[in-house]
C-alpha positions in Angstrom: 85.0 36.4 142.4 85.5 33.7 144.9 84.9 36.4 147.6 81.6 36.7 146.3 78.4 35.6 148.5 74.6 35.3 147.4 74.3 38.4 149.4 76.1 40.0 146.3 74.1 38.1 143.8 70.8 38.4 145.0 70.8 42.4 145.5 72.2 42.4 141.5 69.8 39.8 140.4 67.0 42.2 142.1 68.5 45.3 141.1 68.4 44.0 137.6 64.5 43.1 138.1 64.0 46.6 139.3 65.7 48.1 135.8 63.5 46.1 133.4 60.6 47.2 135.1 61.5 50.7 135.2 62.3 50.3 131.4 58.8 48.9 130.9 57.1 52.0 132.8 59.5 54.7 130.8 58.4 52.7 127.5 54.7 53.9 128.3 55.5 56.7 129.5 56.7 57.7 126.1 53.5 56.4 124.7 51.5 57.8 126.8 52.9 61.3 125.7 52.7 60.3 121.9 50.1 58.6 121.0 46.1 59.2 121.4 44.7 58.1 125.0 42.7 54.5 122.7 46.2 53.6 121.2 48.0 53.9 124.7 45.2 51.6 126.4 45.8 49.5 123.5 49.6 49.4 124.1 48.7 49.2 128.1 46.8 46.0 127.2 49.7 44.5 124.1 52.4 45.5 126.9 50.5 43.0 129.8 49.8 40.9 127.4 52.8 39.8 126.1 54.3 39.5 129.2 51.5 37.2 130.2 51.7 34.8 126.9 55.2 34.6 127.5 54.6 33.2 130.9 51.7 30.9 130.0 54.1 29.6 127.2 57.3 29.3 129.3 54.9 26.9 131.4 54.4 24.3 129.2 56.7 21.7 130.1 54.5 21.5 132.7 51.6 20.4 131.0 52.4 16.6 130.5 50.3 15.1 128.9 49.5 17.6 126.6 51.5 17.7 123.6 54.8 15.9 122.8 57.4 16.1 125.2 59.3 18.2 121.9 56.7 20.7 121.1 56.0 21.5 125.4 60.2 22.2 125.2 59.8 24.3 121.9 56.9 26.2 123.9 58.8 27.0 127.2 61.9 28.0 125.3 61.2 30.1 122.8 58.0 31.2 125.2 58.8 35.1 124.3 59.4 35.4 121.0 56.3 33.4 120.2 54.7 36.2 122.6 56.4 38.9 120.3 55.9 37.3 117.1 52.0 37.3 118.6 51.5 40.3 119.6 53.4 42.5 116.9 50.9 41.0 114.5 48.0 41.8 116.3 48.2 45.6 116.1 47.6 44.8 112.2 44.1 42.9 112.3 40.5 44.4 112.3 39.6 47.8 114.1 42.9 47.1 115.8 44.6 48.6 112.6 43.2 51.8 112.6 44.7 52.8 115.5 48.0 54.8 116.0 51.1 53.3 116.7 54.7 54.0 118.4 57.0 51.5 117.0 60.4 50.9 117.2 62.8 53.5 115.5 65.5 51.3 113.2 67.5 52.8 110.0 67.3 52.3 106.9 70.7 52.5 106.2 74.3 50.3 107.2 76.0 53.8 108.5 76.2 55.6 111.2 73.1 57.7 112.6 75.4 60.8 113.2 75.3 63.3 110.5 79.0 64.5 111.7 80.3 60.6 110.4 80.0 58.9 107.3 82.0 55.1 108.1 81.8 52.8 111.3 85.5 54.2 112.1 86.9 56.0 114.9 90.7 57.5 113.4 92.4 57.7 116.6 95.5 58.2 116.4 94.1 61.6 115.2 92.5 62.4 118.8 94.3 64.2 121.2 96.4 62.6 123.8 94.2 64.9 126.8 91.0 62.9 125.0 92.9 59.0 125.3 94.3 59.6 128.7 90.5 60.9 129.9 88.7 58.2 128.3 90.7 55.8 130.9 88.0 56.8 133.2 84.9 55.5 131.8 86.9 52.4 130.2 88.3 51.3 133.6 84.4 51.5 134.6 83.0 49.6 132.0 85.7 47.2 132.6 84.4 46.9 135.8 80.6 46.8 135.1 80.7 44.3 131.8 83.3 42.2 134.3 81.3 41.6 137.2 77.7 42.0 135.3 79.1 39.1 133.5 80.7 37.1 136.0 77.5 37.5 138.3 75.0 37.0 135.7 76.6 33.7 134.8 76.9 32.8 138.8 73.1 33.5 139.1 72.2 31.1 135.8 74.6 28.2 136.8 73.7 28.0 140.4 72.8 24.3 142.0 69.0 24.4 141.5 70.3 24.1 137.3 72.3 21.4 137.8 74.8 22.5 135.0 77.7 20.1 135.1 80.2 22.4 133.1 79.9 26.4 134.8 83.2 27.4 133.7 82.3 27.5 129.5 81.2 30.6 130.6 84.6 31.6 131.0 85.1 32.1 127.3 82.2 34.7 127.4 84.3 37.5 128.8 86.7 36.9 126.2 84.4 37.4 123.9 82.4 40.3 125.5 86.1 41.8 125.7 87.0 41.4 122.1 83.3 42.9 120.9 84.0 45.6 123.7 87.4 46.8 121.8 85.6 46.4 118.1 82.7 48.8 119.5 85.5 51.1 120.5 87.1 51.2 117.4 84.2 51.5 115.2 82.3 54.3 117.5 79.7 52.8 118.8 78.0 51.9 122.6 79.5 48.6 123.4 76.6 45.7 123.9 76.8 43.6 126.6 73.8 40.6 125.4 72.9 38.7 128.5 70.5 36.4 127.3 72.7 33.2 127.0 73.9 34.2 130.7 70.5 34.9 132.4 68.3 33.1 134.4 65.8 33.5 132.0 68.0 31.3 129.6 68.3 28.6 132.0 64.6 28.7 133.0 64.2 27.6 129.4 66.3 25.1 129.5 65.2 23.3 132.3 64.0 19.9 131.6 63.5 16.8 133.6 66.2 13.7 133.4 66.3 10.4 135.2 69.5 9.9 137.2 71.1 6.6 138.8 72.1 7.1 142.1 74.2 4.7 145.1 71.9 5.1 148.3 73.6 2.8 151.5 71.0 1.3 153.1 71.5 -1.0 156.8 75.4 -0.6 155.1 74.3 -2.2 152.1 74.8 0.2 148.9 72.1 -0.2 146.2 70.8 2.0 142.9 67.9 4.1 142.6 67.3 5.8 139.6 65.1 9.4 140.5 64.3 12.1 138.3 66.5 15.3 138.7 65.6 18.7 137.3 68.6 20.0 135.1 69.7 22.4 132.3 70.6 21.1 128.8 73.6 22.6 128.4 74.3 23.2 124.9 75.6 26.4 123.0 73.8 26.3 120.2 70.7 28.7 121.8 73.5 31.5 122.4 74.7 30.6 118.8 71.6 31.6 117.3 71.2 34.1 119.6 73.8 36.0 118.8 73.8 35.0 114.2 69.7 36.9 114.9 71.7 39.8 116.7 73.8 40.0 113.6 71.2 38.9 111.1 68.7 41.9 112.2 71.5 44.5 111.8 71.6 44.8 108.2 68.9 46.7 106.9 67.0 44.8 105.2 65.7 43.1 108.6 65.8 46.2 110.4 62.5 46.9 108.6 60.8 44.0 110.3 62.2 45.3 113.8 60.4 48.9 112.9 57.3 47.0 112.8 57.7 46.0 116.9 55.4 48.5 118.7 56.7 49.7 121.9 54.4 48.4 123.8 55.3 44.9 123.0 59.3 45.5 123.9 57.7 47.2 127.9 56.2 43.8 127.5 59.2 41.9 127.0 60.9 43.9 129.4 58.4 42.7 132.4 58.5 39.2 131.3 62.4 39.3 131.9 61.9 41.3 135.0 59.5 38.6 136.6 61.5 35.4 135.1 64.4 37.0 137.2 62.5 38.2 140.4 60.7 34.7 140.8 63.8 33.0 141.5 65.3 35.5 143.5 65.1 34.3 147.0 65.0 38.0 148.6 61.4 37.4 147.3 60.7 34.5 149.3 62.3 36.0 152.5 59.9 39.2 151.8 57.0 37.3 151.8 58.2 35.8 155.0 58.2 39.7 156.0 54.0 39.3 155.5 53.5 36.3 156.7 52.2 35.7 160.3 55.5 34.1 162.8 52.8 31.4 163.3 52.4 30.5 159.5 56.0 30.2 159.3 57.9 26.8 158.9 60.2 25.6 161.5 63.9 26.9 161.0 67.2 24.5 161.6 68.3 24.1 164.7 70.9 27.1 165.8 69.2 29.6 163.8 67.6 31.8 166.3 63.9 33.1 164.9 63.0 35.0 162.2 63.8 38.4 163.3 68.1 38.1 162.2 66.7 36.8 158.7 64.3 39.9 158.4 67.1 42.0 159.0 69.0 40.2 156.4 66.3 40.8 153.6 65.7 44.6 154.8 69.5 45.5 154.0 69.3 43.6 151.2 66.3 45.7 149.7 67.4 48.9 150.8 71.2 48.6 149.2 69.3 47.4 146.1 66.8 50.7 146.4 70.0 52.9 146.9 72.0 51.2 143.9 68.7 51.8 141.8 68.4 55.4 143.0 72.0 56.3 141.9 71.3 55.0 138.6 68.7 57.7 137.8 70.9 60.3 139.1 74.1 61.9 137.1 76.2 59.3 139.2 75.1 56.6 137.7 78.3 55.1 135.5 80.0 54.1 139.4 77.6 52.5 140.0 79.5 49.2 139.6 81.5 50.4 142.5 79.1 50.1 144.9 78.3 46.9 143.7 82.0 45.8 143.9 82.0 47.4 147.6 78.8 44.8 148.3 81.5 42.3 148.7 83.6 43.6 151.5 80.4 44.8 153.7 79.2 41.2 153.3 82.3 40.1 154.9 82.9 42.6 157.1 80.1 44.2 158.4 77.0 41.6 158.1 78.2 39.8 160.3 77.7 42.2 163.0 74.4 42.8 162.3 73.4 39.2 162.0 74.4 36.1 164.2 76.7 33.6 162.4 74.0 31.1 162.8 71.6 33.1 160.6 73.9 33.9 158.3 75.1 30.5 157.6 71.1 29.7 156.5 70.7 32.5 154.1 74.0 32.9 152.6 76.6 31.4 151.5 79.6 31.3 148.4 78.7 32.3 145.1 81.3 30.2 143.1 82.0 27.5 146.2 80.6 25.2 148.5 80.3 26.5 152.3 79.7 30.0 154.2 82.2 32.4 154.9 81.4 31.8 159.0 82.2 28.4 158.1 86.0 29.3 157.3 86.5 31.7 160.1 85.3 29.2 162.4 87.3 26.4 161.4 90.6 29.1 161.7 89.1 29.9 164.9 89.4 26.5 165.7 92.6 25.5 164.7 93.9 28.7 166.5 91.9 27.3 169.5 94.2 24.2 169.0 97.1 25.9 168.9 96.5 27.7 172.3 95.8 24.9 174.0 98.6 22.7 172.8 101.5 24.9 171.7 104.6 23.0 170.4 107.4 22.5 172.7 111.1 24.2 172.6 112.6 21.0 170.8 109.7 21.4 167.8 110.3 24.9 167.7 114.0 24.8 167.4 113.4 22.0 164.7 111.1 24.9 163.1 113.5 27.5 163.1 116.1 25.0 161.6 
């Protein structure tokens, strides 16, 4: 992963905004072709409305004075499920209730769905061996795919504008995600891959305001300020109780209050997580640099040579990210992780002939690091400039050879 530019993570981070939205559209879809044209406006409206709770809510912390400074951090993060809670209720009050409904399909029962299997067990060792060596193929895949979904996911929510002061506890994720992955396998079912606690829409939540001490030299006198810094709380608890209500809603018994969520109100959810991850994503920004007139646009750093090399930039970006989304829909969609994983050699390889290094400097840089790859090839082409120019003599190169 230390290969890995923001021109990787941004097309992902978009790619994935792209998905939830699709989801949100194939959710009415299905209403649309179920239930009668009243109870699909009604979902239309519970599906936009959620979503748009959720963002009023995830607001709040904003909204100093109002409130205490507890209850506006309660509000922004826990901003969708009081959305949810909100509007799964409101299908159930006045005329609302008389309408059809499309809700979510759960079981009532702790065994498997499949009429061919009675137990959460897969006996293996009675498979045969054609079967294990096949299933390599879509395990290496999924190896890949949970790996650098994961890895990427938690580059995108730990980046500098969070502040997070310990990135790496993410590392125990994988391990975890790994060991669930194998369990899955073992009992027969899809393996999950829960991304909340690693989203940006986690640490949206979790941003929160802090004063910070700081050692500013000024006329060569160092003195303190104290400013306030926007950072994440980092804690674990939220992915703690994210994961016991995963487990918790599982059994049966709350599987009933899960078949009371309409459809309507998980497309909802599903665009609220689409926009929380688009509206940080800076390929938006440069886009609406795309519509904005070259007079309206602020000045760049010195080097950087207009606009035009930075449109360029954000047109590849969105076009790889249409062609990843396309091949998802398509029969080819389990590789697509490859082309995802290839991102990272055409960033190094080929951008930079289609974009001056000046330009790419400005919009990209490491994922996991501080600095540009152009940064590194210019400081070897310098100390190979070096070199040339003052090459060791015979008695340092016989010393060398010694």
């Amino acid at each position: 992963m230390c290969y890995v530019t923001t021109f990787s993570t941004e097309i992902f981070s978009l790619l994935n905004s792209i998905i939830y939205f699709h989801k949100a559209v194939q959710e009415l879809q299905r209403a649309h072709a179920t239930l009668s044209f009243a109870a699909f406006l009604y979902g239309i409206i519970g599906a936009i409305g959620t979503m748009m709770v959720a963002i009023f809510f995830s607001t709040a912390e904003s909204w100093k004075p109002l409130f205490h400074r507890y209850i506006r951090m309660g509000l922004t993060e826990y901003a969708a499920a009081i959305s949810i809670v909100i509007f799964i209720g409101m299908p159930h009050v006045g005329e609302l209730a008389s309408l059809d409904k499309m809700t979510l399909q759960t079981s009532t029962s702790f065994k498997p769905t499949s009429p061919d299997r009675s137990v959460f067990f897969v006996r293996f060792w009675q498979l045969p061996v054609s079967w294990i060596f096949a299933a390599i193929i879509p395990g290496s895949i999924i190896t890949i795919l949970f790996f650098f979904d994961h890895e990427v996911s938690s580059i995108i929510c730990t980046t500098s504008r969070y502040g997070t002061k310990k990135p790496g506890g993410f590392a125990w994720d994988i391990v975890l995600l790994g060991t669930t992955t194998a369990v899955c396998g073992i009992m027969g079912i899809p393996p999950a891959n829960g991304l909340l606690p690693q989203a940006p829409l986690h640490s949206e939540s979790l941003m929160h305001s802090e004063k910070e001490t700081v050692l500013v030299s000024v006329d060569g006198e160092e003195t303190t300020e104290v400013s306030e810094v926007r950072r994440v709380y980092e804690q674990r608890w939220s992915a703690f109780l994210h994961a016991g209500a995963i487990l918790a809603f599982v059994s049966p018994p709350l599987q009933r209050v899960l078949s009371l969520t309409p459809t309507s109100v998980l497309a909802g959810l599903f665009m609220f997580m689409g926009e929380q991850s688009l509206c940080v994503n800076p390929i938006l920004y440069r886009f609406f640099s795309l519509l904005t007139p070259p007079n309206e646009l602020p000045t760049l750093p010195s080097g950087v040579k207009g606009y035009l090399g930075i449109h360029l930039y954000t047109i590849v970006q969105i076009v790889v990210t249409i062609i990843i989304f396309i091949v998802t829909l398509t029969k080819g969609a389990p590789a697509f992780p490859l082309i995802i994983i290839a991102l990272v050699p055409i960033r190094l390889l080929l951008m930079n002939k289609i974009c001056n290094r000046e330009t790419l400097r400005f919009v990209d840089a490491w994922a996991c690091r501080d600095g540009t790859p152009e940064d590194e090839s210019q400081s070897e082409n310098n100390e190979k400039d070096l070199e040339r120019r003052n090459p060791p003599d015979v008695h340092e190169k016989d010393i060398a050879t010694a």
